[in-house]
C-alpha positions as YAML, in Angstrom:
chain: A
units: angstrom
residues:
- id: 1
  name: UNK
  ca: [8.25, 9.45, -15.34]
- id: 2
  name: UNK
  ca: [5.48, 8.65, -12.92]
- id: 3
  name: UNK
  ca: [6.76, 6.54, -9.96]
- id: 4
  name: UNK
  ca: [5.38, 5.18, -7.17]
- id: 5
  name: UNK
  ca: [7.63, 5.21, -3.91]
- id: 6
  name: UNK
  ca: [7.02, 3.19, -0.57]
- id: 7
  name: UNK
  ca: [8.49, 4.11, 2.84]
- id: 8
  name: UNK
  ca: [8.49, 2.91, 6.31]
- id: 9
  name: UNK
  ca: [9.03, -0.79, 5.92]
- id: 10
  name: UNK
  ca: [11.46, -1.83, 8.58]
- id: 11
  name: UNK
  ca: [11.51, -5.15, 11.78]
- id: 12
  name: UNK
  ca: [8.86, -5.39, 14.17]
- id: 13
  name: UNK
  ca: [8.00, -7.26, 16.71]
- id: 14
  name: UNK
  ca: [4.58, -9.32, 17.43]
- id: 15
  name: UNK
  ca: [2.26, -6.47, 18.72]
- id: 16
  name: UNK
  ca: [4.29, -4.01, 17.43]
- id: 17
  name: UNK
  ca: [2.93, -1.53, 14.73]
- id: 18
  name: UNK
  ca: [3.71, 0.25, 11.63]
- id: 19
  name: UNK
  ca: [3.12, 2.66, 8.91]
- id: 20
  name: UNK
  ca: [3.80, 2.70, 4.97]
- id: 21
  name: UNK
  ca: [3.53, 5.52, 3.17]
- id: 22
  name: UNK
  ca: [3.61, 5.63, -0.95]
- id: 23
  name: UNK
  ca: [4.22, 8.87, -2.99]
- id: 24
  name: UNK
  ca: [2.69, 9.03, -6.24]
- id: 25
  name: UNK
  ca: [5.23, 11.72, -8.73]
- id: 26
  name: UNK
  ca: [5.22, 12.80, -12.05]
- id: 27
  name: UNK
  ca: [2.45, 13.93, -14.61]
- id: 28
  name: UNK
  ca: [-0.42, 12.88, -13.31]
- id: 29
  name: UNK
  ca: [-4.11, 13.67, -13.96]
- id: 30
  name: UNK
  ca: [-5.98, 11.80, -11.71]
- id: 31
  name: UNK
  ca: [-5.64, 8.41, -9.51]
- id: 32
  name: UNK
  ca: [-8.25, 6.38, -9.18]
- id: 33
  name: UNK
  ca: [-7.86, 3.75, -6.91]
- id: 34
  name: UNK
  ca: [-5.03, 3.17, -4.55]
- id: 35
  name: UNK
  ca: [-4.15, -0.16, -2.52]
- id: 36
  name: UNK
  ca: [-1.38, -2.13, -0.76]
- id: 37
  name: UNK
  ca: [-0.27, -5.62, -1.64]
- id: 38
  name: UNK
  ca: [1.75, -8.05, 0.00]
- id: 39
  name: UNK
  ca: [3.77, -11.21, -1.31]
- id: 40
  name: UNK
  ca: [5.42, -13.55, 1.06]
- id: 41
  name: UNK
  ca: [7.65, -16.02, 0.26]
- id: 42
  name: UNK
  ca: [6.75, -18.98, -1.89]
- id: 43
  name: UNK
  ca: [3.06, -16.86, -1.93]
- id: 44
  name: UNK
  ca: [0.84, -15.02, -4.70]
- id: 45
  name: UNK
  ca: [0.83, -11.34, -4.44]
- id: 46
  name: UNK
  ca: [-2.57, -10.75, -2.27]
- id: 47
  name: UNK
  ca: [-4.72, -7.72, -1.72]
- id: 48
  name: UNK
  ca: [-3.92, -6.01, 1.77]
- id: 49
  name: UNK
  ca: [-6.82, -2.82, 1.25]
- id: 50
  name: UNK
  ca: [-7.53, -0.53, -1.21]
- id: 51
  name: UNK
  ca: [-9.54, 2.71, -1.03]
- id: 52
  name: UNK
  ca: [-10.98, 4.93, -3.86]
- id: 53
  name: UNK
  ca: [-10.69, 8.47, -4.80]
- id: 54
  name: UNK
  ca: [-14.09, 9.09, -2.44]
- id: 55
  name: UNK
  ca: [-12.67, 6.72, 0.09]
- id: 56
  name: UNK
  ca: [-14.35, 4.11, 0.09]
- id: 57
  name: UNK
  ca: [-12.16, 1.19, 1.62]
- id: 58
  name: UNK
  ca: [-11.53, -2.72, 1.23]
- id: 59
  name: UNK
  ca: [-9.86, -4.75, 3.29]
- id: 60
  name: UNK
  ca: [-8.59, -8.57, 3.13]
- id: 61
  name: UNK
  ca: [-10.12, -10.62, 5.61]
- id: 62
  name: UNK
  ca: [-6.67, -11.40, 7.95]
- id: 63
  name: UNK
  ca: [-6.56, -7.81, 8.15]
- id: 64
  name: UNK
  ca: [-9.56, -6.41, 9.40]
- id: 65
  name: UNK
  ca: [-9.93, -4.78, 12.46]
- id: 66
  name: UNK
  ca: [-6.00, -4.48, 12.74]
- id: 67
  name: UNK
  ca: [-4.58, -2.43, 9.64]
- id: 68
  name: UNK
  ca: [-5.90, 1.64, 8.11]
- id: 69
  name: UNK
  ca: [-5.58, 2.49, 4.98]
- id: 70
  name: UNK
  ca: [-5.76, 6.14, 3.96]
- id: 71
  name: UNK
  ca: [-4.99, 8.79, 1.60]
- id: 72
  name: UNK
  ca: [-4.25, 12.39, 0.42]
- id: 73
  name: UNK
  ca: [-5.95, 12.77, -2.62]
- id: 74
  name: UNK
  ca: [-4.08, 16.48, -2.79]
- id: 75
  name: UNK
  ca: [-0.18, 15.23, -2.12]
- id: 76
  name: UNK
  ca: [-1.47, 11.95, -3.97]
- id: 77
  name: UNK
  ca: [-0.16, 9.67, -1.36]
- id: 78
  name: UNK
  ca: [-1.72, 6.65, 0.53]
- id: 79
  name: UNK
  ca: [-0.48, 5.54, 3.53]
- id: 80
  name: UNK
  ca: [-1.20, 2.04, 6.01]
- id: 81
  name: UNK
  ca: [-1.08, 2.07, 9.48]
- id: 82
  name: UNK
  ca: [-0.33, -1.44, 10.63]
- id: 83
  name: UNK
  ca: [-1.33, -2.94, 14.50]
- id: 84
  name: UNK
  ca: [-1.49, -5.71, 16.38]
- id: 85
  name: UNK
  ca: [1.49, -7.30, 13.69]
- id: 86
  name: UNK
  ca: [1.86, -10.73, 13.60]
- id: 87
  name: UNK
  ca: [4.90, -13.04, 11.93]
- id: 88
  name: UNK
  ca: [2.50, -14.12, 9.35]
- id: 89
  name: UNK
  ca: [2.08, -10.76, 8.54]
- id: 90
  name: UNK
  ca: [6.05, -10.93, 6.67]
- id: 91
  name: UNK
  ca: [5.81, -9.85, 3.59]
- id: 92
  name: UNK
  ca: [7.26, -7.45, 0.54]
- id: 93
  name: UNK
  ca: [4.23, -4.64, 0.67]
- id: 94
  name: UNK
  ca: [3.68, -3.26, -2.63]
- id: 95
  name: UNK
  ca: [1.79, 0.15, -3.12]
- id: 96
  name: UNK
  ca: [-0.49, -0.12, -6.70]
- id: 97
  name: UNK
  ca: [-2.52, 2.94, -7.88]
- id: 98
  name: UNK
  ca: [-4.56, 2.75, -10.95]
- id: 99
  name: UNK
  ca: [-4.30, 6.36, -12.60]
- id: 100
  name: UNK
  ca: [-3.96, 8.46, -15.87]
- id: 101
  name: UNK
  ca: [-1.22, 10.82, -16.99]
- id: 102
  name: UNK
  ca: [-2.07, 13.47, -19.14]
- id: 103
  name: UNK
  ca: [-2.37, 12.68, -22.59]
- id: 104
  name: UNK
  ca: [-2.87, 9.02, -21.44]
- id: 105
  name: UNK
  ca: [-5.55, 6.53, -20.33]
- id: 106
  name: UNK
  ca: [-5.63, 4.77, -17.07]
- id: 107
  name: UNK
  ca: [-2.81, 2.88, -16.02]
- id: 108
  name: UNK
  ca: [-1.87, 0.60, -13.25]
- id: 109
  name: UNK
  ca: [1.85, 1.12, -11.67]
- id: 110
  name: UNK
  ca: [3.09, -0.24, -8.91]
- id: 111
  name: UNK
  ca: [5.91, 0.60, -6.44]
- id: 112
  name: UNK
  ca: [9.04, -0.99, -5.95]
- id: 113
  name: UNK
  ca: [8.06, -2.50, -2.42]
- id: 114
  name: UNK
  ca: [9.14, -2.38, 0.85]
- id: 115
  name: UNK
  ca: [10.04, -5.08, 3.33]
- id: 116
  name: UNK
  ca: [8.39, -6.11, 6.48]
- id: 117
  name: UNK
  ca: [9.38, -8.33, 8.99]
- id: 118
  name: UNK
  ca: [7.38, -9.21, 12.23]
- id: 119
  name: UNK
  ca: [9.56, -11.20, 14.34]
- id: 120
  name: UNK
  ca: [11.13, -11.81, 17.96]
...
């Protein structure tokens, strides 16, 4: 029963900005760490950030300086506030979380992704 659930995808345009949010429900211990990914088309699934349960943050290298990541370890939700957008920037953005439900070890899930489109 434990889902993950993105929000705020939507069309931007270059220099625009905006912000995903992910919702973590169901039995659930803990949650270690919590990231976004992105997959373009005809592209691997990279690593956009991640940042740990003390919040300690990583971020990919053609996103530094413009994108936040951040989270509420007590509504278990991580959010990432995206500036300065550009169209290479288009991408599904997947929310991942590695954490354990009770009665279980650590587990990876990921959301069901949310589009983003940074265009004219």
């Amino acid at each position: 029963q434990v889902q993950l659930v993105e929000s705020g995808g939507g069309l931007v345009q270059p220099g625009g900005s905006l912000r995903l949010s992910c919702a973590a429900s169901g039995r659930i211990l803990s949650i270690n760490t919590m990231g976004w990914y992105r997959q373009a088309p005809g592209k691997q699934r990279e690593l956009v950030a991640t940042i740990t349960s003390s919040g300690s943050t990583n971020y990919a290298d053609s996103v530094k300086g413009r994108f936040t990541i951040s989270r509420d370890n007590a509504k278990n939700t991580v959010a990432l506030q995206m500036n300065s957008l550009i169209p290479e920037d288009t991408a599904v953005y997947y929310c991942n979380a590695f954490l354990r439900r009770w009665g279980a070890p650590t587990t990876e899930y990921w959301g069901q992704g949310t589009q983003v489109t940074v265009s004219s």
